[in-house]
C-alpha positions in Angstrom: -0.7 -17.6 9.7 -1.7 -19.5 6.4 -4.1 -17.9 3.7 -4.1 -20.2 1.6 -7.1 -20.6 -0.4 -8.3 -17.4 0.9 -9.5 -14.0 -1.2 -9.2 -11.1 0.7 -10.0 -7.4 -0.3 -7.6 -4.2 1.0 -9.4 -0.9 0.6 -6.5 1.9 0.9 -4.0 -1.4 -0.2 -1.6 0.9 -2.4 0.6 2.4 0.8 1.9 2.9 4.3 -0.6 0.4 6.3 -2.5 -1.0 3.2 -0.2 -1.8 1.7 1.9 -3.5 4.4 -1.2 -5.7 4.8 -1.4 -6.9 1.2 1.9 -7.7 1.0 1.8 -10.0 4.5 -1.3 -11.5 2.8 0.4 -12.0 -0.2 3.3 -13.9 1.5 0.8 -16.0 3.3 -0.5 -17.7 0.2 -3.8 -15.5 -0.1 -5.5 -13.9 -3.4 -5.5 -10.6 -2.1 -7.6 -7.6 -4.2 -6.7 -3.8 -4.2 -9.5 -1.3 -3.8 -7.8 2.1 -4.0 -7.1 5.2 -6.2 -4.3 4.3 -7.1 -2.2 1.4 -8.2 -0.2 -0.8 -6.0 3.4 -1.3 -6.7 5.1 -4.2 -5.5 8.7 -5.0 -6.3 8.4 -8.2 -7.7 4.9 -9.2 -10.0 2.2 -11.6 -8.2 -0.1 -13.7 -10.0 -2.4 -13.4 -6.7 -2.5 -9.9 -6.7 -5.2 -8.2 -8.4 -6.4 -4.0 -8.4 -9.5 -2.1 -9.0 -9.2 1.7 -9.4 -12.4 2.7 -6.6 -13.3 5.3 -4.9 -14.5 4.0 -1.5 -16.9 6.9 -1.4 -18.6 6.2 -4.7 -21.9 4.1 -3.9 -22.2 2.6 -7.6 -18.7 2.1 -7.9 -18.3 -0.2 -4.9 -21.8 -2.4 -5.6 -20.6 -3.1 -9.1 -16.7 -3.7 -8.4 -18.1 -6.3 -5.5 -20.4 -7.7 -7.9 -17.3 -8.4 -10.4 -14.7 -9.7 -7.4 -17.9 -12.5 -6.7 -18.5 -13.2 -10.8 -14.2 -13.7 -11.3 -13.5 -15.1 -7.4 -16.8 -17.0 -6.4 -16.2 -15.7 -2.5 -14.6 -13.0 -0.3 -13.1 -14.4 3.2 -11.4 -11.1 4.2 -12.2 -7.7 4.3 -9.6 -5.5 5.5 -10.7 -1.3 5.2 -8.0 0.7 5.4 -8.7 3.3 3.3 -8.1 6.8 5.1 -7.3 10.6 5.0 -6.8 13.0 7.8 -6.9 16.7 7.4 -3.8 17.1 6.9 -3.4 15.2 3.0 -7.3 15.1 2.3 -7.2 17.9 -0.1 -4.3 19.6 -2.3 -5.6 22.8 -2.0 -7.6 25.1 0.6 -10.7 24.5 1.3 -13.1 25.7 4.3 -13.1 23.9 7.9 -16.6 22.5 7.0 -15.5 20.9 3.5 -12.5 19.2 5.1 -14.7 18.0 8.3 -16.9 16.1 5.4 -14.2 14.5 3.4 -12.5 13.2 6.2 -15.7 11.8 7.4 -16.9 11.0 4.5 -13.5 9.1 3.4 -13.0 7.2 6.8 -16.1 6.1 8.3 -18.5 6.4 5.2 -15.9 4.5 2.8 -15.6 1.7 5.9 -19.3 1.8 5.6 -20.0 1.4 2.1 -17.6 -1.5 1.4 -18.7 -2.9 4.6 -22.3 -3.5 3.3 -22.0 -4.7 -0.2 -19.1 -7.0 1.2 -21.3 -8.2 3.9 -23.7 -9.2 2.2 -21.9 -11.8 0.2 -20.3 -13.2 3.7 -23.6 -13.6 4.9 -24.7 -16.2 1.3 -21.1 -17.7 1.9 -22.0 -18.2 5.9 -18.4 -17.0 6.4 -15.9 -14.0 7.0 -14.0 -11.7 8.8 -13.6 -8.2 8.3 -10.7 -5.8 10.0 -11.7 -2.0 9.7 -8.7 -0.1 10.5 -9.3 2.6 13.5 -6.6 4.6 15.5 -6.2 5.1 19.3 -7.2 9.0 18.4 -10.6 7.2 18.4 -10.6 6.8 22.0 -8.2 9.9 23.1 -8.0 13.5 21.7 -5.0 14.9 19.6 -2.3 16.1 21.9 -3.0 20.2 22.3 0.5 20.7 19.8 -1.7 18.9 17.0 -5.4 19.6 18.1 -7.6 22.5 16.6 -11.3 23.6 16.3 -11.7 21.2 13.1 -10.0 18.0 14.1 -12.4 15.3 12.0 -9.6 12.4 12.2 -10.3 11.4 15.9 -14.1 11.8 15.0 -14.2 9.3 12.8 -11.7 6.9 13.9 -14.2 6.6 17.2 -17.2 6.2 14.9 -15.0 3.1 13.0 -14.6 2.0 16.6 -18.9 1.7 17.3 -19.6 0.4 13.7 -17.4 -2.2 14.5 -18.9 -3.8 17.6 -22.3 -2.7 15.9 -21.4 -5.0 13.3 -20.1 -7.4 15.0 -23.1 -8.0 16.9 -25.2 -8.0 14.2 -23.4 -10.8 11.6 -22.3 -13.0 14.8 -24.4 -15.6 14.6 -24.0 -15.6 10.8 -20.1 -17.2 11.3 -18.7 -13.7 10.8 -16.2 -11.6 13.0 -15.8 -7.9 12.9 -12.6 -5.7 14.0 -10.4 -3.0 14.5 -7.3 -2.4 15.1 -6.2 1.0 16.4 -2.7 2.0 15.8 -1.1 4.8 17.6 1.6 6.9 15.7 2.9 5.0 12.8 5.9 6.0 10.6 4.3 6.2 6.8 4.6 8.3 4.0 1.2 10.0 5.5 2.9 10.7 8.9 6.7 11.2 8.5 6.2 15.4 7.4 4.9 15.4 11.6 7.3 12.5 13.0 10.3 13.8 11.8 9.8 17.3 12.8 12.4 17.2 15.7 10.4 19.2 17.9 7.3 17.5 17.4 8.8 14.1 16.6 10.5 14.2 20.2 7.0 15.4 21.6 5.5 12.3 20.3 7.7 9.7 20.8 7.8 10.5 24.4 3.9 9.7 24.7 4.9 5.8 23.6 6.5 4.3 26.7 8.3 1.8 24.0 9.5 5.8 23.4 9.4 4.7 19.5 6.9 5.0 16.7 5.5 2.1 15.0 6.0 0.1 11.5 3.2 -0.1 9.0 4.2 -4.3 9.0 3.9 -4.1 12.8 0.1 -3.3 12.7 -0.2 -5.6 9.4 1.0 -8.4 11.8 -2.0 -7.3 14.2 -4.6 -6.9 11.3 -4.2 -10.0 9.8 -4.0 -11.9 13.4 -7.8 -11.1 13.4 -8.6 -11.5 9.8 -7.3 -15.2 10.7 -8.2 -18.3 12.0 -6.3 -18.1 14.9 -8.7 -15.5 16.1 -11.8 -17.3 15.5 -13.5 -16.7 18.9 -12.6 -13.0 18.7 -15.2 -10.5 17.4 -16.2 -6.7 18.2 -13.0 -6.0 19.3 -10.6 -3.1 19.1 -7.0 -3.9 19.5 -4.3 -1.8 19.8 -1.3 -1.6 18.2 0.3 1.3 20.2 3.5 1.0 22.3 1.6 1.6 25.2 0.3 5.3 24.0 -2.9 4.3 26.3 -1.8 3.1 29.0 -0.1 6.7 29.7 
């Protein structure tokens, strides 16, 4: 895959699947630009690597952080969301069932949402783009019973990624842009490895992959930018698994 010449934007870009992505963009020859809470650190400095401190929830932040990537790049070929929270990291303290139902929610789907439409809209001037949104098999199965519970928001809003996608999709087709997913199964990050290296559950887990392993965050970065590329240009309102055969099971 070759980037070159391309400016791509990573919501969530500062870890685990993020920030796998930005660094296969980065070694593909692509200006890539950072949308997270927090900074990205790389081990070695990149002139092509640019952050903005956002809040994918924040309406007014997003329009006006778009407005400044078009002013300073000119153009945004990729969109890749991966922004995310599930209930176990969204908050660090207690809150009700009903406040963490919204912030995952709000976080997952309504952050894919927001950056979405303001990016959107400048593909459609440019006549170009491709966007990945970043869903999870839980979008098309429940949790297993071990991690399942009255409030489980996650799977709810990785399905609703899932439906915006093809909903998308459909609608910018004809305008020379493609719309994604990809939907990972269980991936070994910083965000997962509390659950995936509990031996019990761990075990539990593992055995529902028949590759009987868990994935890499630069495995599904492989998969994400495979659509964001060229090489996928006839592929559009798809959702593609990156799973070691979790569904097939």
């Amino acid at each position: 895959m070759d980037f070159s010449g391309k400016t791509a934007i990573v919501t969530g870009g500062s870890s685990g699947i993020g920030k796998a992505t930005v660094e296969l963009l980065l070694e593909q020859g692509a200006k890539v630009i950072v949308l997270d809470l927090k900074y990205i650190d790389l081990k070695e400095n990149n002139d092509n690597l640019f952050y903005y401190e956002i809040d994918v929830t924040a309406e007014d932040q997003i329009s006006n952080v778009i407005q400044v990537i078009v002013e300073k790049f000119h153009r945004i070929d990729i969109l890749i969301n991966s922004a995310g929270v599930t209930a176990r990291n969204a908050f660090d303290k207690e809150v009700s069932e009903y406040e963490l139902w919204k912030k995952v929610l709000e976080v997952n789907l309504n952050g894919t949402y927001l950056v979405s439409r303001e990016v959107v809209k400048v593909m459609i001037k440019q006549n170009q783009g491709s966007i990945v949104n970043l869903s999870s098999i839980m979008g098309q199965v429940v949790y297993p019973d071990y991690l399942n519970s009255l409030t489980s928001p996650y799977p709810v809003s990785k399905g609703g990624i899932v439906q915006y996608t093809k909903n998308l999709a459909s609608f910018v087709g004809d305008k020379n842009i493609r719309v994604n997913c990809v939907s990972p199964a269980f991936i070994y990050t910083d965000l997962t490895k509390n659950i995936l290296d509990d031996e019990l559950l761990g075990t539990k887990l593992k055995d529902k992959h028949p590759m009987k392993r868990f994935g890499t965050p630069e495995e599904v970065a492989e998969t994400i930018c495979f659509l964001a590329s060229d090489k996928a240009s006839f592929i559009t309102g798809v959702d593609l698994p990156c799973d070691g055969g979790y569904l097939i099971l």
